[in-house]
C-alpha positions as CSV (number, residue, x, y, z in Angstrom):
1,X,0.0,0.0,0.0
2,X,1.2,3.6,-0.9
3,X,2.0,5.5,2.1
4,X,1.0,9.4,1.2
5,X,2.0,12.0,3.2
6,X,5.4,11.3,4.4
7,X,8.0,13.7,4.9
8,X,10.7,11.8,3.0
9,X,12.1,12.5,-0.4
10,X,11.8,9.2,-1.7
11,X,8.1,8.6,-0.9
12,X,7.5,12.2,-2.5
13,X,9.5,11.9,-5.7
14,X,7.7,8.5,-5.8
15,X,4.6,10.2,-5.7
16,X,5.4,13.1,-8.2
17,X,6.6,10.3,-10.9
18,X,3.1,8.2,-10.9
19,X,1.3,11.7,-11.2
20,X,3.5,12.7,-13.3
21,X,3.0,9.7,-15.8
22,X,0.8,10.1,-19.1
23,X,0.4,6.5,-19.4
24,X,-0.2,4.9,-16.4
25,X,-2.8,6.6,-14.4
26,X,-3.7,3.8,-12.1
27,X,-6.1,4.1,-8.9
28,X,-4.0,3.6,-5.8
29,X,-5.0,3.0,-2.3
30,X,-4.1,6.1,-0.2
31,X,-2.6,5.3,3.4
32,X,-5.0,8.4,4.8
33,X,-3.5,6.9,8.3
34,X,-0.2,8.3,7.5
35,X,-0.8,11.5,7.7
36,X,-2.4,10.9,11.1
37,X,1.3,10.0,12.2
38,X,3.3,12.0,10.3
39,X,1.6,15.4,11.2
40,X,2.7,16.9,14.9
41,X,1.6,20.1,16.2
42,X,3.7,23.2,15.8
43,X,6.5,23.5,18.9
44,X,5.1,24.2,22.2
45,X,8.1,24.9,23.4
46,X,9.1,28.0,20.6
47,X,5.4,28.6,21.5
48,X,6.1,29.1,25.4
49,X,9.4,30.7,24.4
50,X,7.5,33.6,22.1
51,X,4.8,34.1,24.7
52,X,7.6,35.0,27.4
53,X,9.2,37.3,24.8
54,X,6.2,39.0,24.0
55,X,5.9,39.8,27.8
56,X,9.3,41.4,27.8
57,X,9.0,43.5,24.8
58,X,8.2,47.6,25.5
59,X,4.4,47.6,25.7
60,X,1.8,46.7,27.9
61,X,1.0,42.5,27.9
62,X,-1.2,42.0,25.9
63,X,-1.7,45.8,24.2
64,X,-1.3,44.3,20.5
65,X,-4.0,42.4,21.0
66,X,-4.7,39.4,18.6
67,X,-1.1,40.6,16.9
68,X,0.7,39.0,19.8
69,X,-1.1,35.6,19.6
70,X,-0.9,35.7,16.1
71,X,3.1,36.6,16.7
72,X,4.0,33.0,19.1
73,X,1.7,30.7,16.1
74,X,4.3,32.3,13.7
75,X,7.0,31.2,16.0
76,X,5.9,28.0,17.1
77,X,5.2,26.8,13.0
78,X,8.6,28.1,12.3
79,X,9.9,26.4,15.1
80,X,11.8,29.4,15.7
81,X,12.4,32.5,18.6
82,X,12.3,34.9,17.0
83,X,10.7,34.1,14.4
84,X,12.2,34.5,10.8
85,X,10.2,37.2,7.9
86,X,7.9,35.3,5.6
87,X,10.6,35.6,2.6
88,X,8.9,33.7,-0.3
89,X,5.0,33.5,-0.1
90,X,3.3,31.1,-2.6
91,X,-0.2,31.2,-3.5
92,X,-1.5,28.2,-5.7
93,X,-4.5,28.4,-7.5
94,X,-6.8,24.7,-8.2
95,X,-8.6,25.5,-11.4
96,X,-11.6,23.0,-12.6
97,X,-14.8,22.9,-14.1
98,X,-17.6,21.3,-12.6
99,X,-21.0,19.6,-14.4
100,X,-23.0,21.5,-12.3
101,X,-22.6,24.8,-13.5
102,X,-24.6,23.8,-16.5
103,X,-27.9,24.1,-14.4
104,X,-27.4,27.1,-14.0
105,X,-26.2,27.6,-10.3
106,X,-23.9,30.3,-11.6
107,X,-23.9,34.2,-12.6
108,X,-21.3,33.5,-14.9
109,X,-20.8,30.5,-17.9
110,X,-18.6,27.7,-17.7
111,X,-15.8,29.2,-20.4
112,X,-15.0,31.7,-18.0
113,X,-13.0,29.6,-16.6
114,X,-10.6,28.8,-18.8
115,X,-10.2,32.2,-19.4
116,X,-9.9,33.2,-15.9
117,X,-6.6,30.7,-16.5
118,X,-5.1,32.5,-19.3
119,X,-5.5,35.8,-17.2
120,X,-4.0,34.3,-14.0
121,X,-1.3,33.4,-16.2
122,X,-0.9,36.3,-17.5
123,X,-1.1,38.6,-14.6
124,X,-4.4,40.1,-14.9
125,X,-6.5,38.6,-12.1
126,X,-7.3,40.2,-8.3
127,X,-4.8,37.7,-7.5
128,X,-2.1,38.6,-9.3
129,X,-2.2,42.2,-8.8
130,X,-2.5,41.8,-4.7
131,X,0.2,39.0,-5.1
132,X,2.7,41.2,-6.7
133,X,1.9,44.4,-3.9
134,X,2.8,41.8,-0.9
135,X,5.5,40.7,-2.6
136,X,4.0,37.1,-3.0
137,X,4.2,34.9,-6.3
138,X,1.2,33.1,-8.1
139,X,1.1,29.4,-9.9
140,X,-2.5,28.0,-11.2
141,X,-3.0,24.4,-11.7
142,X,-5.2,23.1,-14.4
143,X,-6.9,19.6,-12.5
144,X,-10.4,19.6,-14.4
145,X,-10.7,22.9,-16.8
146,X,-13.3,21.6,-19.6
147,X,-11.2,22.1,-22.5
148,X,-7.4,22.2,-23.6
149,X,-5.5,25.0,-22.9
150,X,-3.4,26.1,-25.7
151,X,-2.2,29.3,-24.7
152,X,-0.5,28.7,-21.8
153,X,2.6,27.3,-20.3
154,X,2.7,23.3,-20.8
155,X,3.5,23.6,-16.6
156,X,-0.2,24.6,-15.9
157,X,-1.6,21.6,-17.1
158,X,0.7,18.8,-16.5
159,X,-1.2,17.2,-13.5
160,X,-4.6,17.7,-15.5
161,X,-7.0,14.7,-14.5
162,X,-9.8,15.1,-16.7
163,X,-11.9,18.1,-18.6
164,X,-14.2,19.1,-16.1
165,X,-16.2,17.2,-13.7
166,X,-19.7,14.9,-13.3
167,X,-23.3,17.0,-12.6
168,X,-22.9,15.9,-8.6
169,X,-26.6,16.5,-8.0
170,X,-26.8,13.6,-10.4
171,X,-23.3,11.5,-10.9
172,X,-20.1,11.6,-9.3
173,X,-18.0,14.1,-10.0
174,X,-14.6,11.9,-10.4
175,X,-13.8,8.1,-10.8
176,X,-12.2,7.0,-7.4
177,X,-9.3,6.5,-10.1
178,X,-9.4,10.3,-11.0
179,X,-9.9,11.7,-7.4
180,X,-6.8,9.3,-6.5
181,X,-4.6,10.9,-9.0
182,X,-6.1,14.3,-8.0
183,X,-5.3,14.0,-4.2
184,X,-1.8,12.6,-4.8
185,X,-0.9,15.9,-7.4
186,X,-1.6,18.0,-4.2
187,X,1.0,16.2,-2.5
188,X,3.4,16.3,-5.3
189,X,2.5,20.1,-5.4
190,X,2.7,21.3,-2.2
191,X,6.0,19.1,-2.4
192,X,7.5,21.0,-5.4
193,X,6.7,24.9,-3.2
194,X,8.6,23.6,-0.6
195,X,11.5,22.3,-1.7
196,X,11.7,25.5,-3.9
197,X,11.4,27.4,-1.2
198,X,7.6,28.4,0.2
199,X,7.8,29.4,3.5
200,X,4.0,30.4,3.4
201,X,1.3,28.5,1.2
202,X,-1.9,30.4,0.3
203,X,-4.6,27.8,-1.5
204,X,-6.8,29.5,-3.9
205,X,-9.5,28.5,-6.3
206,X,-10.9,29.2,-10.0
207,X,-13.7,27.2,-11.2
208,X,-17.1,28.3,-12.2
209,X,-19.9,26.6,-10.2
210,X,-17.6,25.6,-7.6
211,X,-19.3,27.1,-4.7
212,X,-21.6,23.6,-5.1
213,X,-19.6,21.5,-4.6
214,X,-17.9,23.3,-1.8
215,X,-21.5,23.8,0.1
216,X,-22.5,20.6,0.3
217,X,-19.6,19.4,1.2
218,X,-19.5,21.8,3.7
219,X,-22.7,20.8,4.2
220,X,-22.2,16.9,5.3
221,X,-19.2,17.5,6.9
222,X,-21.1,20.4,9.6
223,X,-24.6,18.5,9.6
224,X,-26.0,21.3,8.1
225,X,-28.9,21.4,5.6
226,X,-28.8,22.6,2.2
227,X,-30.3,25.7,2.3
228,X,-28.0,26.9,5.5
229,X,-24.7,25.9,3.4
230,X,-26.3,27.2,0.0
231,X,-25.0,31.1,-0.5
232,X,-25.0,33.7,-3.8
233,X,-22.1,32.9,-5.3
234,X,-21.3,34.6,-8.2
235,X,-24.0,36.5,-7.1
236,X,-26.9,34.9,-8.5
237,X,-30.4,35.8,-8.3
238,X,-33.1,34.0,-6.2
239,X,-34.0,31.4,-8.8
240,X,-30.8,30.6,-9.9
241,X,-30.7,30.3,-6.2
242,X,-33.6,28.2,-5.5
243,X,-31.7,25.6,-8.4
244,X,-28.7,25.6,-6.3
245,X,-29.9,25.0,-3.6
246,X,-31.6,21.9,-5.0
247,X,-28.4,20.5,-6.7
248,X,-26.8,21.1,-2.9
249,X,-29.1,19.2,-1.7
250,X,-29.8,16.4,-4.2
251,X,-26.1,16.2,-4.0
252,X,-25.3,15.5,-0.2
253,X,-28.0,13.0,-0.6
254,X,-25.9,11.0,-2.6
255,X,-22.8,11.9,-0.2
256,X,-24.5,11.2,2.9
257,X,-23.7,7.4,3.5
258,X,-19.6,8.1,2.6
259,X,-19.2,11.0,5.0
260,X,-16.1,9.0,6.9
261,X,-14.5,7.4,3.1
262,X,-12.9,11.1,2.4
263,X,-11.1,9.6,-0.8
264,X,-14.7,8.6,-2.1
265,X,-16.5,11.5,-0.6
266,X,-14.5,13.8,-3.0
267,X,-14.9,11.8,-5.8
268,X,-18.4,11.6,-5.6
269,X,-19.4,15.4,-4.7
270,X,-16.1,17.1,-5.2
271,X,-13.7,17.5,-7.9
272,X,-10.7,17.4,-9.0
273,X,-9.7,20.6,-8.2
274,X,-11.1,20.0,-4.9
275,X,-9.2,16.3,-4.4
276,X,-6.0,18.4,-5.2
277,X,-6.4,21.5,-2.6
278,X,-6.9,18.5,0.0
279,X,-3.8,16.5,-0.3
280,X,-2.2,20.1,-0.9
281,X,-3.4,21.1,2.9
282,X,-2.5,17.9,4.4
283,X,1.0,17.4,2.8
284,X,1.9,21.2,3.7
285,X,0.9,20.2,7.3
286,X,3.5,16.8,7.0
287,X,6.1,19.6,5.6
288,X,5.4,21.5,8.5
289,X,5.0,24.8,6.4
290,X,1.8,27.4,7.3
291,X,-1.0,27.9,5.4
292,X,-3.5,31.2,5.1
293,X,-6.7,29.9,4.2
294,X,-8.9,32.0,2.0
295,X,-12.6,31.1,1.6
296,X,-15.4,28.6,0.8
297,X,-13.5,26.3,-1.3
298,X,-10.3,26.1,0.5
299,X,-12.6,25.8,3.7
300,X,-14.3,22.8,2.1
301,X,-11.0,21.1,1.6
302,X,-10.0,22.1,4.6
303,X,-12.8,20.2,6.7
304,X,-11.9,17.2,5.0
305,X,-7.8,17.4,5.7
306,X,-9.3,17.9,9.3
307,X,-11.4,14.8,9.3
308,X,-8.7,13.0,8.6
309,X,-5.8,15.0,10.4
310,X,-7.2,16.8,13.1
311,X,-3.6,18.4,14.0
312,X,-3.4,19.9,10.7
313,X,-5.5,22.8,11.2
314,X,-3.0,23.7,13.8
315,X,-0.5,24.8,11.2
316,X,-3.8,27.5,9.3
317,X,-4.9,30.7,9.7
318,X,-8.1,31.6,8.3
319,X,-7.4,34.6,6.1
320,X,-10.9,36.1,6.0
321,X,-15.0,35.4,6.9
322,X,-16.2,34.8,3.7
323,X,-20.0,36.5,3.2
324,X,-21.2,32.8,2.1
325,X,-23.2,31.3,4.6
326,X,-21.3,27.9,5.0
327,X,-18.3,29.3,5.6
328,X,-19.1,30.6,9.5
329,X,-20.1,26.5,9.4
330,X,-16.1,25.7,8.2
331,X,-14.8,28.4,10.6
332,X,-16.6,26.9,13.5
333,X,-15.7,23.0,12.9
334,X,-11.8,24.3,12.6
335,X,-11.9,26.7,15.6
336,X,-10.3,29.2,13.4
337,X,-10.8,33.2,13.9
338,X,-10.7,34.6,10.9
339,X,-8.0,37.5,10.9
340,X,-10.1,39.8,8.0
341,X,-14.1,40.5,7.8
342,X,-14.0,42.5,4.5
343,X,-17.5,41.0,2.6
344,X,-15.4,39.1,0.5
345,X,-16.5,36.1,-1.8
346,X,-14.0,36.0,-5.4
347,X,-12.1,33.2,-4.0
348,X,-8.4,32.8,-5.8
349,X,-6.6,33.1,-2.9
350,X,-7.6,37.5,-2.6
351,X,-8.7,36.9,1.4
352,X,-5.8,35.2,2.3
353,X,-3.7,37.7,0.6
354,X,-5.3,40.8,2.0
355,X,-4.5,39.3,5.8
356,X,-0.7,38.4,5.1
357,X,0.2,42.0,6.1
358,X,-1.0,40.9,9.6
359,X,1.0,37.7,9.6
360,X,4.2,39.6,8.6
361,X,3.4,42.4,11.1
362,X,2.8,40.1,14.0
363,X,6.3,38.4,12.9
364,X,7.8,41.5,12.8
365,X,7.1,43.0,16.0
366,X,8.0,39.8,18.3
367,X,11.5,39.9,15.7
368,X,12.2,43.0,16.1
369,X,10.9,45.2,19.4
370,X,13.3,45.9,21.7
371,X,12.8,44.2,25.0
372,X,12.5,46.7,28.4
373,X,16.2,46.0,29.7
374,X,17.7,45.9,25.9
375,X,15.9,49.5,25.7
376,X,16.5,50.8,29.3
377,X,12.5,51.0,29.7
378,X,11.3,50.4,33.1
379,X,8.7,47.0,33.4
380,X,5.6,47.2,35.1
381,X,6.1,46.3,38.3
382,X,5.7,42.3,39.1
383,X,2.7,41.2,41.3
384,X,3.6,41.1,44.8
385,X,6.6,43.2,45.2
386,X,7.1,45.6,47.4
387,X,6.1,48.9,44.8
388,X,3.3,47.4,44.9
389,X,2.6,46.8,48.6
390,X,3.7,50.5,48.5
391,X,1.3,51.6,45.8
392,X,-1.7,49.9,47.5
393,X,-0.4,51.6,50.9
């Protein structure tokens, strides 16, 4: 049995070369139990350490507020006191079409897509432009676009599973086969960023209709019904709605009984795209490398690296609340505080983005503030000493 998930080179290049192969795309059994034992929480020790720094350094405890906690997670994924500056931040975007969006659960058609690809590569996306501001870098990932993409480089599509996906609220979205293949070229990607050099992962998405899928599996995975998890979108009006909202729920009726197969349950109401972003979280989390979650879809994915890693969620931050509904439901299950509240809902990583100013803040100020006796700053007085016996006299 293939063991995913491990940290070693060999099992990872191993991985990468039966993704990587045009000829043999054979179904696999994925080890989900390994990443149960290869993924540790970030060091409680750095953690401790950061936490007594912070209450050294010339403020107030506590006067930063959720900067300071934000400050010792930095620390304790880095493993490091102080921590180190976020140097090369990588956001990689999951493209893929999915069947549904022919029913018309979507403001926008199904070609946008592709072409939302071609602008990604070429710079012209939200993405792109916030990317290049914070000094971040941008690669999209064709796993399911419904057509060929000429026009861009022969990179984007090289772990491409199929052209787009199954109508979930009637088939499965992916062959077990497919979703196999899907979930292991998240590993081999998250793999490739790291070992060029991503200290900081940022998931995004691009695929019209792919607020489905995400719902209801949202949806299964909170116990929620479909009309909680079912949101605007694109923004949509209230009968494209009303149909989405039906395809939600026809489709966690057929994803009800498979809630605890995760492999399957991505297969069946997922997608490729989706199958990819998962073994992308959990394989960052083996790596021991942080992740900024941005909205719906990565949250979807999310709750399913969680159900089958729980510890993995230690090494996210949720970039932003999303305004769709089923995303308070993801935040929730993950016990994740969203850094950002900004109304956002365009996905492609944008939330995440817009919050890494406060993860490279909050590394930055435990780096770099002096501490009272390096500045010569006299320290609040420690309970129980005598200026304070004096000041309560």
């Amino acid at each position: 049995m293939l063991r995913c998930g491990l940290v070693a080179r060999s099992t990872c290049d191993t991985i990468a070369a039966r993704v990587l192969s045009t000829t043999e795309r054979l179904a696999v059994s994925i080890d989900l139990q390994a990443f149960k034992e290869q993924i540790v929480k970030p060091d409680d020790d750095v953690r401790r350490a950061a936490q007594a720094r912070q209450a050294s350094l010339t403020k107030p405890r506590g006067a930063l507020g959720r900067l300071e906690e934000l400050s010792t997670w930095v620390a304790s994924v880095q493993g490091a006191c102080p921590p180190r500056p976020f140097d090369r931040v990588r956001v990689v975007i999951f493209a893929g079409d999915h069947g549904v969006a022919g029913t018309g659960v979507s403001a926008y058609p199904s070609e946008v897509t592709a072409q939302m690809v071609q602008n990604f590569v070429t710079g012209g996306a939200a993405v792109n432009v916030l990317a290049r501001t914070l000094g971040a870098s941008v690669r999209v990932v064709d796993m399911a676009v419904n057509t060929t993409l000429d026009n861009v480089p022969a990179e984007t599509s090289r772990y491409k599973v199929r052209q787009g996906s199954g109508n979930i609220a009637l088939e499965d979205a992916l062959s077990i086969e497919e979703a196999t293949n899907a979930f292991e070229a998240g590993i081999a990607i998250a793999d490739e960023e790291i070992d060029g050099g991503a200290d900081l992962l940022i998931p995004g998405d691009m695929g019209i209709g792919n607020s489905t899928p995400a719902a209801a599996i949202i949806g299964l995975l909170s116990s929620r019904d479909a009309a909680a998890v079912t949101g605007r979108g694109t923004g949509i009006d209230d009968e494209a709605w009303m149909r989405k909202a039906a395809a939600v729920r026809d489709a966690m009726r057929r994803g009800r009984g498979i809630r605890s197969d995760h492999v399957r349950l991505l297969a069946t109401v997922g997608g490729a795209d989706f199958a990819a972003m998962t073994g992308f979280l959990l394989q960052s989390a083996v790596r021991r490398t942080p992740v900024i979650l941005d909205g719906l879809v990565s949250g979807a994915c999310a709750l399913v690296a969680h159900r089958v890693a729980f510890r993995c969620a230690k090494w996210w931050q949720a970039g932003h609340r999303s305004v769709e509904p089923a995303h308070e439901f993801v935040l929730s299950r993950l016990q994740l505080e969203p850094l950002l509240d900004y109304q956002l809902r365009l996905g492609e990583g944008t939330g995440a983005l817009l919050a890494l100013p406060l993860v490279r803040a909050a590394q930055a100020t435990l780096a770099d503030m002096a501490t009272f006796d390096e500045a010569g700053v006299s320290d609040r007085p420690a309970i129980g000493t005598d200026a304070d016996a004096d000041a309560d006299a």
